[in-house]
mmCIF file of the N, C-alpha and C atoms, coordinates in Angstrom:
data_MODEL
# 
_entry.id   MODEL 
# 
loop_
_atom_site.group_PDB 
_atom_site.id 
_atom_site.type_symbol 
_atom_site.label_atom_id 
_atom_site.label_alt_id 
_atom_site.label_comp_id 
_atom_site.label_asym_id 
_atom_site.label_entity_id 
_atom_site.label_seq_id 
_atom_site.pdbx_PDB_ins_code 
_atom_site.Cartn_x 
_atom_site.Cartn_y 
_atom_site.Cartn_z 
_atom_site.occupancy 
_atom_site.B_iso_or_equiv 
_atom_site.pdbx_formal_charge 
_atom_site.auth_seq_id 
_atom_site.auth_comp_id 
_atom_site.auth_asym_id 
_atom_site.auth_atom_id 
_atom_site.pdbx_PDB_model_num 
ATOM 1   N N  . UNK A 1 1  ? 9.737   5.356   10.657 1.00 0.00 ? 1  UNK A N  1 
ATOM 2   C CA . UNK A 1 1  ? 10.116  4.015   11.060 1.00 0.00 ? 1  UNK A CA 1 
ATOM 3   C C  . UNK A 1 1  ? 9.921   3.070   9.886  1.00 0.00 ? 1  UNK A C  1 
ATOM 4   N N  . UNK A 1 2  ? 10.801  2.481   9.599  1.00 0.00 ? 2  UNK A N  1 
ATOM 5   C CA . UNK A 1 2  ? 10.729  1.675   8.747  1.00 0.00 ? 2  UNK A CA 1 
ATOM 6   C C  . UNK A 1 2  ? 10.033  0.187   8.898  1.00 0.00 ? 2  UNK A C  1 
ATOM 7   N N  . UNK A 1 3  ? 9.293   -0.531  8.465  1.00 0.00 ? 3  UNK A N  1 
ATOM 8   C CA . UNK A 1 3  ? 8.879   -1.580  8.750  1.00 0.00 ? 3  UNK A CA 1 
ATOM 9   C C  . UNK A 1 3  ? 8.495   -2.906  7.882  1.00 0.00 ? 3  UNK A C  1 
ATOM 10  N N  . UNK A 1 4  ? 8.539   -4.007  7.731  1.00 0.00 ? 4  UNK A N  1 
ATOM 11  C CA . UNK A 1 4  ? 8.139   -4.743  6.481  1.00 0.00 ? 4  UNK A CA 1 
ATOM 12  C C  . UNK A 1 4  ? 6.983   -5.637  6.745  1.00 0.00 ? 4  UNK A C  1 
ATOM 13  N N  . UNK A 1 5  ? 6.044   -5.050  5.758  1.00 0.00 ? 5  UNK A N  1 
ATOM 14  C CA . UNK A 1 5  ? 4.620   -5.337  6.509  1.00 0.00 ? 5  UNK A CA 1 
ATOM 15  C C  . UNK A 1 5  ? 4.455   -6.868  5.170  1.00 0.00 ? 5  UNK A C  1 
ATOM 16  N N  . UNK A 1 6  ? 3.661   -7.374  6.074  1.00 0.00 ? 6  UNK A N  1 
ATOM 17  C CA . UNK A 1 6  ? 3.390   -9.114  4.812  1.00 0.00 ? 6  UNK A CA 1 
ATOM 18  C C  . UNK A 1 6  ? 1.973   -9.147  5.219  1.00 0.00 ? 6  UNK A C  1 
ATOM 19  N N  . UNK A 1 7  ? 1.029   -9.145  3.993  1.00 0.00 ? 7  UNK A N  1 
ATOM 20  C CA . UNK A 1 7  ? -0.444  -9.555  4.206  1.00 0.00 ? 7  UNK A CA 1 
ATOM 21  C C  . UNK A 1 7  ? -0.858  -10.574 3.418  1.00 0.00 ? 7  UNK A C  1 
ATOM 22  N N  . UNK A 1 8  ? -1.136  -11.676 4.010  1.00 0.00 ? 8  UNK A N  1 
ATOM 23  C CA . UNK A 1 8  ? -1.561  -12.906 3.205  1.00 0.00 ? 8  UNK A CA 1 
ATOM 24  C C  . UNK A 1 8  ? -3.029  -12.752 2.881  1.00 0.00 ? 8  UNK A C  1 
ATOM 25  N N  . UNK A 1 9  ? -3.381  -12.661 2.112  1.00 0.00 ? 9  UNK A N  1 
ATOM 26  C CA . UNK A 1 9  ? -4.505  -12.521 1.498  1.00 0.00 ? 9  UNK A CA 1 
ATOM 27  C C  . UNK A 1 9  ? -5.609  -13.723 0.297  1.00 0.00 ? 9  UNK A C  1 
ATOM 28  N N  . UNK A 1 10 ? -6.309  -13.860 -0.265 1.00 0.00 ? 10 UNK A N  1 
ATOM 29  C CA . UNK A 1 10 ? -7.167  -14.575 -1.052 1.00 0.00 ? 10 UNK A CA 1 
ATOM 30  C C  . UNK A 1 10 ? -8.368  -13.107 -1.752 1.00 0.00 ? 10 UNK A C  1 
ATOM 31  N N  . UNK A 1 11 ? -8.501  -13.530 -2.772 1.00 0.00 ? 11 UNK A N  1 
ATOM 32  C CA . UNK A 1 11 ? -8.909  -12.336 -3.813 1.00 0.00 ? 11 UNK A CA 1 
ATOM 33  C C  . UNK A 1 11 ? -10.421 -11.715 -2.961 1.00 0.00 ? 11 UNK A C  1 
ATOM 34  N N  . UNK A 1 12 ? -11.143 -13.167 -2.898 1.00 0.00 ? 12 UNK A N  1 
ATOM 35  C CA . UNK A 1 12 ? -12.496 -12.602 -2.239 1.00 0.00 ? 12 UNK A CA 1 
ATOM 36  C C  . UNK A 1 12 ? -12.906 -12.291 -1.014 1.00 0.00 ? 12 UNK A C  1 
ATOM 37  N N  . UNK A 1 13 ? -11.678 -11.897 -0.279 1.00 0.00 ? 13 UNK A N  1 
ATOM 38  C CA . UNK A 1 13 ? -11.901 -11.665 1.529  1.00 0.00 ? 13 UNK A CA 1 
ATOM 39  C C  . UNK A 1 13 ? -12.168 -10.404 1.205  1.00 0.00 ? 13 UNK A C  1 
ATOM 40  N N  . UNK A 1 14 ? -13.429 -9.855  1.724  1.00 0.00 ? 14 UNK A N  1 
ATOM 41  C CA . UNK A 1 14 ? -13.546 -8.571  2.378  1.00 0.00 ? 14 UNK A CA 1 
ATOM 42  C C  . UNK A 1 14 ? -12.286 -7.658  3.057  1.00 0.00 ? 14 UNK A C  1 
ATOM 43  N N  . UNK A 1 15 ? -12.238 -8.645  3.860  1.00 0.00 ? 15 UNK A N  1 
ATOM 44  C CA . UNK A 1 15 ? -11.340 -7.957  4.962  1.00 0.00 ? 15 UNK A CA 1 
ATOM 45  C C  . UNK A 1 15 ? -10.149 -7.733  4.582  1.00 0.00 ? 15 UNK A C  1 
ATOM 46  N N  . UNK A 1 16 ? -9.622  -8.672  3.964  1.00 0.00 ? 16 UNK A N  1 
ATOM 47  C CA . UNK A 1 16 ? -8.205  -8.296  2.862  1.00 0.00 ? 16 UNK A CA 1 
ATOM 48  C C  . UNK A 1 16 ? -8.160  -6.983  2.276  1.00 0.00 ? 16 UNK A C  1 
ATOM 49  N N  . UNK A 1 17 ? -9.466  -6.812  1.639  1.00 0.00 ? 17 UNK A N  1 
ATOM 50  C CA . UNK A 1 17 ? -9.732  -5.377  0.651  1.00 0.00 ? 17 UNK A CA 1 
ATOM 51  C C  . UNK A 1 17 ? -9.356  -4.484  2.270  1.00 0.00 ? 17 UNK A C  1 
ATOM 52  N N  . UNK A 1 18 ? -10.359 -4.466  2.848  1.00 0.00 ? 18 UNK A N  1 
ATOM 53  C CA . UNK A 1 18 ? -10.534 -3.156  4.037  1.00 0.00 ? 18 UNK A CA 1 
ATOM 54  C C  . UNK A 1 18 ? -9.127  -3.227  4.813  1.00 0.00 ? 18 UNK A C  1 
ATOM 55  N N  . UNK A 1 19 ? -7.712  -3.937  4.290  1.00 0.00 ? 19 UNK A N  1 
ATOM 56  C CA . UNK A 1 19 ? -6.650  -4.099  5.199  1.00 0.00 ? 19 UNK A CA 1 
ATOM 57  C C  . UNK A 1 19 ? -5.920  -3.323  4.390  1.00 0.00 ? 19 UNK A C  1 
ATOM 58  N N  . UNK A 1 20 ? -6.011  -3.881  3.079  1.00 0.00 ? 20 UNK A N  1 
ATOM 59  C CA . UNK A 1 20 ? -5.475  -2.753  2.188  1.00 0.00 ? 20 UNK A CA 1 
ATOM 60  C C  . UNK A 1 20 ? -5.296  -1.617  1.696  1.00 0.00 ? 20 UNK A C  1 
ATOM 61  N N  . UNK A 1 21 ? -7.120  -1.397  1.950  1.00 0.00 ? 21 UNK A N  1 
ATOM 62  C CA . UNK A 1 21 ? -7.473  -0.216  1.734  1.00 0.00 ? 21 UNK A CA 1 
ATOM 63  C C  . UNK A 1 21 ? -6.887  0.733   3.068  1.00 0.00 ? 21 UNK A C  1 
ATOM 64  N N  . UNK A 1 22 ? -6.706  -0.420  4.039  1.00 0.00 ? 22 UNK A N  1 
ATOM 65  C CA . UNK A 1 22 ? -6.392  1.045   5.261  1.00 0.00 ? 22 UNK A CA 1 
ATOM 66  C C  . UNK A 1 22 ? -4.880  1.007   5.239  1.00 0.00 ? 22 UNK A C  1 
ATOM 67  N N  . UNK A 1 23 ? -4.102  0.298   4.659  1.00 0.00 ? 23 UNK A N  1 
ATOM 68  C CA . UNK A 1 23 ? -2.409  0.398   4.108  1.00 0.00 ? 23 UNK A CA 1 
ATOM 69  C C  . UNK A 1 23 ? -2.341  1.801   3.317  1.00 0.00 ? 23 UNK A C  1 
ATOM 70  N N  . UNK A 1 24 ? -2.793  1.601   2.559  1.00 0.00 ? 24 UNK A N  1 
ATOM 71  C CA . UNK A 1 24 ? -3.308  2.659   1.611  1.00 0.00 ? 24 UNK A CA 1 
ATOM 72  C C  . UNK A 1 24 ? -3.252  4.409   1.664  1.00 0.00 ? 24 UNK A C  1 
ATOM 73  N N  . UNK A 1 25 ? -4.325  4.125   2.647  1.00 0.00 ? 25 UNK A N  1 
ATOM 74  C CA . UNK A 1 25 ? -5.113  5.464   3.526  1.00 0.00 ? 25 UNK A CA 1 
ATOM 75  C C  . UNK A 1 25 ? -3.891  6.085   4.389  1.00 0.00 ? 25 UNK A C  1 
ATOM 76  N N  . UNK A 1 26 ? -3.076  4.951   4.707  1.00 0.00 ? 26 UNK A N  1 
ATOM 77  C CA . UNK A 1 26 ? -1.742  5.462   5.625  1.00 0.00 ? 26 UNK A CA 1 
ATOM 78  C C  . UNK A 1 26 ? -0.503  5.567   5.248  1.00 0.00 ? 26 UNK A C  1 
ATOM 79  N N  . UNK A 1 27 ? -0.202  5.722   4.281  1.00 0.00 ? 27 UNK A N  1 
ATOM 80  C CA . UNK A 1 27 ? 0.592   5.307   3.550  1.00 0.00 ? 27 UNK A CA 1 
ATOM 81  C C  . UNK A 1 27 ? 1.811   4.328   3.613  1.00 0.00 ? 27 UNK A C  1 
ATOM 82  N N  . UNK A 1 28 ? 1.473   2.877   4.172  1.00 0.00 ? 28 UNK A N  1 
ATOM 83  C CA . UNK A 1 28 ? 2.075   1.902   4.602  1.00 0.00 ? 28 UNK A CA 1 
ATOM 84  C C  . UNK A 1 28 ? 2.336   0.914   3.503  1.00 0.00 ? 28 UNK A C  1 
ATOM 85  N N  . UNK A 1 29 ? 3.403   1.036   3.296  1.00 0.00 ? 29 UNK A N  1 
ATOM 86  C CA . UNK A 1 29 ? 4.488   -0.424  1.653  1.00 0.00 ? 29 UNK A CA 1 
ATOM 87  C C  . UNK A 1 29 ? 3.751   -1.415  2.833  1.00 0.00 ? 29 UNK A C  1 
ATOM 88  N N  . UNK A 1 30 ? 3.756   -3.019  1.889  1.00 0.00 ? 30 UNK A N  1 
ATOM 89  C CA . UNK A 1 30 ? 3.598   -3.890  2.130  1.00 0.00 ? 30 UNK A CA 1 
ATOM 90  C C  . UNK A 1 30 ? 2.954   -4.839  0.928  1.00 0.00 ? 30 UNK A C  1 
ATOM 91  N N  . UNK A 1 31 ? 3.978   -6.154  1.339  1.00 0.00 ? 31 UNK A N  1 
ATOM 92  C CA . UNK A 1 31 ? 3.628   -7.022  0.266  1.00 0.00 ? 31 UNK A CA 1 
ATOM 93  C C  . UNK A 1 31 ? 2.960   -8.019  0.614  1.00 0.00 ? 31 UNK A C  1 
ATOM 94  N N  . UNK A 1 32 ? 2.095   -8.410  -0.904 1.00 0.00 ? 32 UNK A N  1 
ATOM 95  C CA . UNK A 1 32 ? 0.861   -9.236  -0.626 1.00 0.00 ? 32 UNK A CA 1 
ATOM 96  C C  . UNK A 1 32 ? 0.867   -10.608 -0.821 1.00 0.00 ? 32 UNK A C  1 
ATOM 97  N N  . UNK A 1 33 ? 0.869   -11.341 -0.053 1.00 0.00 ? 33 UNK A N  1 
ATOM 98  C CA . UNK A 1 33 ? 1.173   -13.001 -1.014 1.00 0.00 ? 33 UNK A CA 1 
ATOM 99  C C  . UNK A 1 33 ? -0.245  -13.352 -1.128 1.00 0.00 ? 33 UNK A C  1 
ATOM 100 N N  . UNK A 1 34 ? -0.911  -13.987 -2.201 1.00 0.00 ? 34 UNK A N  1 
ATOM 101 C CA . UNK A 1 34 ? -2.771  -14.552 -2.469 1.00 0.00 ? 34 UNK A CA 1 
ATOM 102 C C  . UNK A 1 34 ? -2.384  -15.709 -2.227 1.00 0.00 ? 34 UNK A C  1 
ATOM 103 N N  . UNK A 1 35 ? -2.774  -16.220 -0.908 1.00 0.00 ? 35 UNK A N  1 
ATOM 104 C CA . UNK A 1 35 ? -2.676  -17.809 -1.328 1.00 0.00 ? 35 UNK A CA 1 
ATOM 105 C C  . UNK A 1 35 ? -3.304  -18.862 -2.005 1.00 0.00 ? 35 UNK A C  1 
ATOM 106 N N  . UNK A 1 36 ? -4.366  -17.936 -2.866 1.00 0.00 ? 36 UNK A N  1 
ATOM 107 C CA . UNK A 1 36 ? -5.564  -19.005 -3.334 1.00 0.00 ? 36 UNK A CA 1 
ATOM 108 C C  . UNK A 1 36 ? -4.425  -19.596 -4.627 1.00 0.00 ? 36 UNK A C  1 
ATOM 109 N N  . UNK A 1 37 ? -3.646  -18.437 -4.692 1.00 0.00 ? 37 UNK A N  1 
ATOM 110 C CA . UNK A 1 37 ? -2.507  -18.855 -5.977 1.00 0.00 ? 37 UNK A CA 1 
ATOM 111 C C  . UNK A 1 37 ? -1.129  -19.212 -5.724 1.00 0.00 ? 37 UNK A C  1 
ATOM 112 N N  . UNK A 1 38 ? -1.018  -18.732 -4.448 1.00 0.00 ? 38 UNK A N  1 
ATOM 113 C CA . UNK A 1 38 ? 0.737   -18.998 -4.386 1.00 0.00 ? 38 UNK A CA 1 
ATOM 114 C C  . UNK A 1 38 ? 0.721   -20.301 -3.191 1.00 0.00 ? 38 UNK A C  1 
ATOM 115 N N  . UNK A 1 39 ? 1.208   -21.662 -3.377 1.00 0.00 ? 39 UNK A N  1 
ATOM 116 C CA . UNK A 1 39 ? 1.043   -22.468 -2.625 1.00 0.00 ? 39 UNK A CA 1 
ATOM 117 C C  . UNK A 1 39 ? 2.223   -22.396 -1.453 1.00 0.00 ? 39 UNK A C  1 
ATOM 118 N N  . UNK A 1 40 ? 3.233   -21.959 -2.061 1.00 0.00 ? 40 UNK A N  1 
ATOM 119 C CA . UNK A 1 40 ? 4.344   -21.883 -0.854 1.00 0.00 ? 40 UNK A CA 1 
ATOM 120 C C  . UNK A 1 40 ? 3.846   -20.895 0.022  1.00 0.00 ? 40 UNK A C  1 
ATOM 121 N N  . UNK A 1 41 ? 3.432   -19.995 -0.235 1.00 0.00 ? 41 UNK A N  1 
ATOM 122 C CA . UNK A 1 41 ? 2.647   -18.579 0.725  1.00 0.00 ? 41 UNK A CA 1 
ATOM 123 C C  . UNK A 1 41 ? 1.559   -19.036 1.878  1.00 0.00 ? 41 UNK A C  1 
ATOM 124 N N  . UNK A 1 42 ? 0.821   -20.162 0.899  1.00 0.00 ? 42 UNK A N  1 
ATOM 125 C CA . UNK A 1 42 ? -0.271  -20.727 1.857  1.00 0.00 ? 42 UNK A CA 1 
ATOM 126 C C  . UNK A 1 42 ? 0.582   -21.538 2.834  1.00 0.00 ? 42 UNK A C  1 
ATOM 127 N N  . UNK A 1 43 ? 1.749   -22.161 2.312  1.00 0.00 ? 43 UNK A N  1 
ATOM 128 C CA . UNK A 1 43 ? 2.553   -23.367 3.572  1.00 0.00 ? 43 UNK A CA 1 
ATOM 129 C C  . UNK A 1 43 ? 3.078   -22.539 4.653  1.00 0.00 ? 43 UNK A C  1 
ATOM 130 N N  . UNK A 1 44 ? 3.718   -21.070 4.077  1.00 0.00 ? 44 UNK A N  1 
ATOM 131 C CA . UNK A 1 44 ? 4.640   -20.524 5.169  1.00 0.00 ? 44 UNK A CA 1 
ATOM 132 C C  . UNK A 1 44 ? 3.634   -20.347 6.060  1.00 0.00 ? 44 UNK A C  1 
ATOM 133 N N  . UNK A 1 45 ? 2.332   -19.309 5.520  1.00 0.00 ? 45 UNK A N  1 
ATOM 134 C CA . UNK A 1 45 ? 1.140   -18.687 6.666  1.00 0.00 ? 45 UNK A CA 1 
ATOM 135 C C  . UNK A 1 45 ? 0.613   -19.818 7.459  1.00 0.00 ? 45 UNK A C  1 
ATOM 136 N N  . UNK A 1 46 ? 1.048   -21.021 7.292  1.00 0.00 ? 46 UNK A N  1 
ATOM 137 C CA . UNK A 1 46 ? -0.069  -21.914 8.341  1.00 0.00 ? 46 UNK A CA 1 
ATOM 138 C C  . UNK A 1 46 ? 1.411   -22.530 8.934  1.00 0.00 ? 46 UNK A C  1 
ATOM 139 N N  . UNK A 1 47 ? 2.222   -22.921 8.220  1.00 0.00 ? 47 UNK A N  1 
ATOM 140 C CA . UNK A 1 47 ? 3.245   -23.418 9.246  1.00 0.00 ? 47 UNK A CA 1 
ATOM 141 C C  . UNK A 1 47 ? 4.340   -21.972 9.772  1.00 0.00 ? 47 UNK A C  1 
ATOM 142 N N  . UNK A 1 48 ? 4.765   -21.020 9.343  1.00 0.00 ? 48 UNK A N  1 
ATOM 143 C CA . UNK A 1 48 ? 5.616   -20.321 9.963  1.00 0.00 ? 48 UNK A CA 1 
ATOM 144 C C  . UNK A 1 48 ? 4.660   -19.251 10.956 1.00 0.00 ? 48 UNK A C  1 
ATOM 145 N N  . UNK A 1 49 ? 3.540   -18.696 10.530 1.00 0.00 ? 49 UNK A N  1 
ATOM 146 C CA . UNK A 1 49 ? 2.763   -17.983 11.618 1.00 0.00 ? 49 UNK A CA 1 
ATOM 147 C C  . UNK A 1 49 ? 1.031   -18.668 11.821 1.00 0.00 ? 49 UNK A C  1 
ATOM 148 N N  . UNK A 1 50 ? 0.798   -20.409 11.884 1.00 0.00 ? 50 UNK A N  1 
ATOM 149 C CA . UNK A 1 50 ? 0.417   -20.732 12.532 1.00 0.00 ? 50 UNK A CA 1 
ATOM 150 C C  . UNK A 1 50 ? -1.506  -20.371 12.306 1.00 0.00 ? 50 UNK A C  1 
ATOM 151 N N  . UNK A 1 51 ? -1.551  -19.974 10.941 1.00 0.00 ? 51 UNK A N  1 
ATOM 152 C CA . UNK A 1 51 ? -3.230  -19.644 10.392 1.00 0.00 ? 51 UNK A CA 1 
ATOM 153 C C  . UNK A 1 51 ? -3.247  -20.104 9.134  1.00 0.00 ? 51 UNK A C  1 
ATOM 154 N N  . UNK A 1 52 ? -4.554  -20.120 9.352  1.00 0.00 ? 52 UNK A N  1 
ATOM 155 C CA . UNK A 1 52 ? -5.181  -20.738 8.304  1.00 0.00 ? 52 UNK A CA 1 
ATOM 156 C C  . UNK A 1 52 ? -6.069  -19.624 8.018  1.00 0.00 ? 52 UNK A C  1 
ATOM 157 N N  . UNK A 1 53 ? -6.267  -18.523 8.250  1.00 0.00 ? 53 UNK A N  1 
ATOM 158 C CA . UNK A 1 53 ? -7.001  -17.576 8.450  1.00 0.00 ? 53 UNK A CA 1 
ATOM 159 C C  . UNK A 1 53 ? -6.671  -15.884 7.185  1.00 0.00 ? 53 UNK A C  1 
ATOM 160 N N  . UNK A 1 54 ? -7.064  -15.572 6.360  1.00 0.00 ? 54 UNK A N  1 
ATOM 161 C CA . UNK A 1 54 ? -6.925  -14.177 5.966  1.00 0.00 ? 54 UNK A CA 1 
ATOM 162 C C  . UNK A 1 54 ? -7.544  -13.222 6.317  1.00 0.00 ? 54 UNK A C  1 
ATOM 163 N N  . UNK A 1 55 ? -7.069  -12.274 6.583  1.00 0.00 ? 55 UNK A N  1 
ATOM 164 C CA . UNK A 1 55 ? -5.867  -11.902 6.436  1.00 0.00 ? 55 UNK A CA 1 
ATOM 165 C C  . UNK A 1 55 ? -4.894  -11.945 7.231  1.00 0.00 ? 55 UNK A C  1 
ATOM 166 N N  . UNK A 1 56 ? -3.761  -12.754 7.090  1.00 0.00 ? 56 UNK A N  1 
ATOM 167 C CA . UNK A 1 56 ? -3.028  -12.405 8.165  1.00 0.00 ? 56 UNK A CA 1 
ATOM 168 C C  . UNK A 1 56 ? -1.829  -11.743 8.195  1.00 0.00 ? 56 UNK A C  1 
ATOM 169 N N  . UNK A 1 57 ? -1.540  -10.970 8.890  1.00 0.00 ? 57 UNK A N  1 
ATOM 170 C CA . UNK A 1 57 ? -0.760  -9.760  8.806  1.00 0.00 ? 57 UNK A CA 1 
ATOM 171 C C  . UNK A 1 57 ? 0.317   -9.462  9.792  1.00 0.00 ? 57 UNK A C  1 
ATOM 172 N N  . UNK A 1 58 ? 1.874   -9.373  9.055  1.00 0.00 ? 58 UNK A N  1 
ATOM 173 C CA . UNK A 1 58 ? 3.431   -9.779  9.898  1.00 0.00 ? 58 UNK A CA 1 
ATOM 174 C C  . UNK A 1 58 ? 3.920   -8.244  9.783  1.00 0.00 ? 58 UNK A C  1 
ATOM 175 N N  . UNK A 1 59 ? 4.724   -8.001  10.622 1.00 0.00 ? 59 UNK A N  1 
ATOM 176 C CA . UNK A 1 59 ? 5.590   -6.793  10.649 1.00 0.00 ? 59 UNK A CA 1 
ATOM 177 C C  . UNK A 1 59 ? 5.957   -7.229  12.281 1.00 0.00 ? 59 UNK A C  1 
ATOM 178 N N  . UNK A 1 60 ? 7.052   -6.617  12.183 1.00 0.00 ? 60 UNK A N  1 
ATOM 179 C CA . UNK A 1 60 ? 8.147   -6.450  13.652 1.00 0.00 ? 60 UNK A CA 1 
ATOM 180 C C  . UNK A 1 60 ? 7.955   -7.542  14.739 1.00 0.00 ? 60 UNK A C  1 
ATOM 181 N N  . UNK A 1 61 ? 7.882   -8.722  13.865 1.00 0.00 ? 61 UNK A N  1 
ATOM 182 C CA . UNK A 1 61 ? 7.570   -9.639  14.874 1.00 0.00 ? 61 UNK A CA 1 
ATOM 183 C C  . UNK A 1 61 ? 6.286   -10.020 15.794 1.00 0.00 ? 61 UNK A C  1 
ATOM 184 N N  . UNK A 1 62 ? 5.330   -9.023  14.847 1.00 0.00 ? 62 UNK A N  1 
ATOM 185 C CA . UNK A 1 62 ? 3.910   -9.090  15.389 1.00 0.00 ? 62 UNK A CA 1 
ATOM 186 C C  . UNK A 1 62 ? 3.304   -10.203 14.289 1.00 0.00 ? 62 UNK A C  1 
ATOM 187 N N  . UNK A 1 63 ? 2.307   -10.929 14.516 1.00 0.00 ? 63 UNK A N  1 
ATOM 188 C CA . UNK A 1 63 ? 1.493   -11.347 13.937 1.00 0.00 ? 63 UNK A CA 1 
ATOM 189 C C  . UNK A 1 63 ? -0.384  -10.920 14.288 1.00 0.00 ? 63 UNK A C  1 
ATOM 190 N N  . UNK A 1 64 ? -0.943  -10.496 13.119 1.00 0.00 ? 64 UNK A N  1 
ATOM 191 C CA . UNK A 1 64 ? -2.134  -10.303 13.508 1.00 0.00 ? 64 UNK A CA 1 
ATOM 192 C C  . UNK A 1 64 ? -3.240  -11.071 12.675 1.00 0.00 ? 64 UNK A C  1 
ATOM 193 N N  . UNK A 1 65 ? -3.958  -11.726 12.845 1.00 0.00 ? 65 UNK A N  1 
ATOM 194 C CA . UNK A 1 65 ? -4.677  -12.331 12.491 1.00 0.00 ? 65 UNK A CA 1 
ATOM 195 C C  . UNK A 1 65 ? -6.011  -11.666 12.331 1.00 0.00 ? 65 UNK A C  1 
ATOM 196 N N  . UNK A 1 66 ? -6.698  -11.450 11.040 1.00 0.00 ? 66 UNK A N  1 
ATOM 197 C CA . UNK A 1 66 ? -7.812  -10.662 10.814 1.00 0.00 ? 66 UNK A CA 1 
ATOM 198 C C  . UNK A 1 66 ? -7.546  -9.228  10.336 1.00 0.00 ? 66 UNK A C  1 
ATOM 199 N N  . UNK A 1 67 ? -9.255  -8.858  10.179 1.00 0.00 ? 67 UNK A N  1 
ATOM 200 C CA . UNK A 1 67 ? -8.476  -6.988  9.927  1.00 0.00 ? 67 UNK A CA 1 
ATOM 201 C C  . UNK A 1 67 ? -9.233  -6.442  11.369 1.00 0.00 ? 67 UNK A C  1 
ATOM 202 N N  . UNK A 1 68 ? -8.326  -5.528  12.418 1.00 0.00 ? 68 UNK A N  1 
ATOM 203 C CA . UNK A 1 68 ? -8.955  -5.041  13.419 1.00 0.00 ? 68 UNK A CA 1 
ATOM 204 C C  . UNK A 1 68 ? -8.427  -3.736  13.183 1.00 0.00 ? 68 UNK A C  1 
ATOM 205 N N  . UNK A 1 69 ? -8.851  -2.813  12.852 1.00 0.00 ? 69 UNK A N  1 
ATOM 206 C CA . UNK A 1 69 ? -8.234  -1.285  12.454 1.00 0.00 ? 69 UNK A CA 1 
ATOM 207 C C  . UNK A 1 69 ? -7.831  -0.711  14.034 1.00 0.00 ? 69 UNK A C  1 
ATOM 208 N N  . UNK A 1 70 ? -8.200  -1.002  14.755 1.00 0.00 ? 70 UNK A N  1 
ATOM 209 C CA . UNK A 1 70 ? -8.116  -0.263  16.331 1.00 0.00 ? 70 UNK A CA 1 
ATOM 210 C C  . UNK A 1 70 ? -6.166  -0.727  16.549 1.00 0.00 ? 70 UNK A C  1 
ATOM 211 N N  . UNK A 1 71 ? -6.538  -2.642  16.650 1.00 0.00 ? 71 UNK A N  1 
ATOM 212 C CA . UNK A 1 71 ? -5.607  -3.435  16.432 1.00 0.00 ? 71 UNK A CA 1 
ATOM 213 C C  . UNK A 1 71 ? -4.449  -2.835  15.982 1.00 0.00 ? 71 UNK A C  1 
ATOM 214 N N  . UNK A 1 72 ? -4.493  -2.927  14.934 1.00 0.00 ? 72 UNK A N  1 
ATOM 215 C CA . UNK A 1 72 ? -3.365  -1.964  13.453 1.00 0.00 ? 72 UNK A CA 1 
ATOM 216 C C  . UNK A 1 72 ? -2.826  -1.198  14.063 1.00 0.00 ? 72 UNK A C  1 
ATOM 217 N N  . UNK A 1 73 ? -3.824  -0.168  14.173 1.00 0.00 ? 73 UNK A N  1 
ATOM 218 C CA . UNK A 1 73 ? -3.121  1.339   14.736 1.00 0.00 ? 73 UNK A CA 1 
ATOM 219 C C  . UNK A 1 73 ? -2.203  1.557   16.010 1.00 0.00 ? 73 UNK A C  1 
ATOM 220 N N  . UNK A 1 74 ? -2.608  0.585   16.825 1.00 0.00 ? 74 UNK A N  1 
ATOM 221 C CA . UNK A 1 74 ? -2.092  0.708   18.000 1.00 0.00 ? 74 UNK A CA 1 
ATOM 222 C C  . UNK A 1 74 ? -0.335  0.218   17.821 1.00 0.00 ? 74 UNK A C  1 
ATOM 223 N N  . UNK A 1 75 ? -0.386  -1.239  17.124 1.00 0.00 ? 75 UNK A N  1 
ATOM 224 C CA . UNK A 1 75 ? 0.726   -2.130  16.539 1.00 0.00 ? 75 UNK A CA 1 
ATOM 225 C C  . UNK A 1 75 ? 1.492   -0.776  15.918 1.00 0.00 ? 75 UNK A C  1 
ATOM 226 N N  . UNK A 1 76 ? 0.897   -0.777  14.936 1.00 0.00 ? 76 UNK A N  1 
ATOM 227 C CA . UNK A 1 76 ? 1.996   -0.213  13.995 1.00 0.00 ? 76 UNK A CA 1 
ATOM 228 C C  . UNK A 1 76 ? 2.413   1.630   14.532 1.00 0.00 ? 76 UNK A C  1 
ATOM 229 N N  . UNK A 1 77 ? 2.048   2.236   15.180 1.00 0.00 ? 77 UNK A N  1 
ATOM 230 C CA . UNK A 1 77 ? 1.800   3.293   15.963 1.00 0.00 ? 77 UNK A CA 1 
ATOM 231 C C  . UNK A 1 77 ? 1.282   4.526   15.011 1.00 0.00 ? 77 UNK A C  1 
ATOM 232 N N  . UNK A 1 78 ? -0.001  4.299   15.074 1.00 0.00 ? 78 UNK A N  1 
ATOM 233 C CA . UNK A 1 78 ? -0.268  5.076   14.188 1.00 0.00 ? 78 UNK A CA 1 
ATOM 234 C C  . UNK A 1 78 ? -1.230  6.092   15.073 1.00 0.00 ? 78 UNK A C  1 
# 
């Protein structure tokens, strides 16, 4: 299944790392916008999906907010 995964991220979130790292582990593409650097990235994540929060994480019309690995797996069908 093909899917286009978006993780908004900032360098020093934990949880960013452990979202990645479990992209990774699964072998799931997905691109990263940092918003500590990209300011349009920070506008879309709070005005188009509504956080202020990293990591937050888009595919198929899901939005997930945080890293919940249970979460993930279930979403993405893993």
């Amino acid at each position: 299944m093909t899917r286009e995964v978006k993780i908004y991220t900032t360098p020093t979130c934990p949880y960013c790392k452990m979202a990645k790292k479990f992209f990774a582990a699964n072998g799931i593409e997905y691109q990263e916008f940092n918003i500590a650097e990209d300011k349009a990235a920070r506008e879309e994540m709070k005005n188009r999906y509504n956080s202020m929060t990293v990591p937050t994480i888009c595919f198929n019309g899901e939005v997930l907010i945080g890293f919940n690995e249970a979460e993930l797996r279930e979403k993405l069908g893993l």
